[in-house]
Structures are given as C-alpha cells and as structure tokens.
C-alpha positions in Angstrom: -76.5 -28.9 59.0 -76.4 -27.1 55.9 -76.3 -23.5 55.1 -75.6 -23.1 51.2 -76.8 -25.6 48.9 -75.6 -25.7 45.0 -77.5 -27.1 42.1 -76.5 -28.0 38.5 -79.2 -27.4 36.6 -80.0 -28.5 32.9 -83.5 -28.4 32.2 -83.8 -31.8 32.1 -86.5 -34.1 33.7 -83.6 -35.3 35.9 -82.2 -32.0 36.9 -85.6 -31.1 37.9 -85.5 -34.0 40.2 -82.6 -33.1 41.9 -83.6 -28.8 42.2 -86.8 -30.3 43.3 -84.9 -32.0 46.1 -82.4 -29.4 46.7 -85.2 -27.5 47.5 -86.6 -29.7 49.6 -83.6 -30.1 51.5 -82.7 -26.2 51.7 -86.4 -25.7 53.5 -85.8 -28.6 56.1 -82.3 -26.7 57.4 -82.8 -23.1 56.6 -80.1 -22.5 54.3 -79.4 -20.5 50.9 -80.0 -22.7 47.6 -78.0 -21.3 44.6 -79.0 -22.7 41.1 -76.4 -22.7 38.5 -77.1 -23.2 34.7 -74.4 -22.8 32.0 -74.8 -22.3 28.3 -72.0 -23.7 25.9 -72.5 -20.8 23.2 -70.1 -22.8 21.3 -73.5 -25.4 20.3 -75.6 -22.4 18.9 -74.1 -22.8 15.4 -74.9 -26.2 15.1 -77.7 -26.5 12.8 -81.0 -28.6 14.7 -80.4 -31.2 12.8 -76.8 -32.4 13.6 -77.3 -34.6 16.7 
C-alpha cells in the first residue's frame, strides 16, 4: 500500500512516537522511510536563556 514514507522529525518525545511508528509501518509494507530534520540556524544566536 505504501512505498515511501516521510517523517518530520524533532527530537522530541512525540516525534519519536511517530518515527517509531513510521517505522513500524514502513516494515509491515516494504517501503522506503525518509526522515527529515531541519535546523532554523536563525535560533543559534539566541542566548539559552531567552525562552
């Protein structure tokens, strides 16, 4: 049913869920599991402590 799977990942206990379950469902149908992570470079100057 599926042959390429995408996931969003954040390394967040949520997103871990959901790669945990795109794996999951990638193994049950055979098909290619891409993870994709992004990094705003724009928030490395913030300083730690700015929320």
């Amino acid at each position: 049913m599926f042959k390429r799977i995408l996931v969003a990942f954040k390394f967040t206990p949520a997103s871990r869920s959901v790669l945990e379950k795109g794996i999951e469902i990638a193994r049950d149908h055979g098909a290619e599991l891409h993870i994709f992570h992004a990094l705003d470079y724009r928030l490395k100057a913030l300083e730690s402590s700015d929320p």
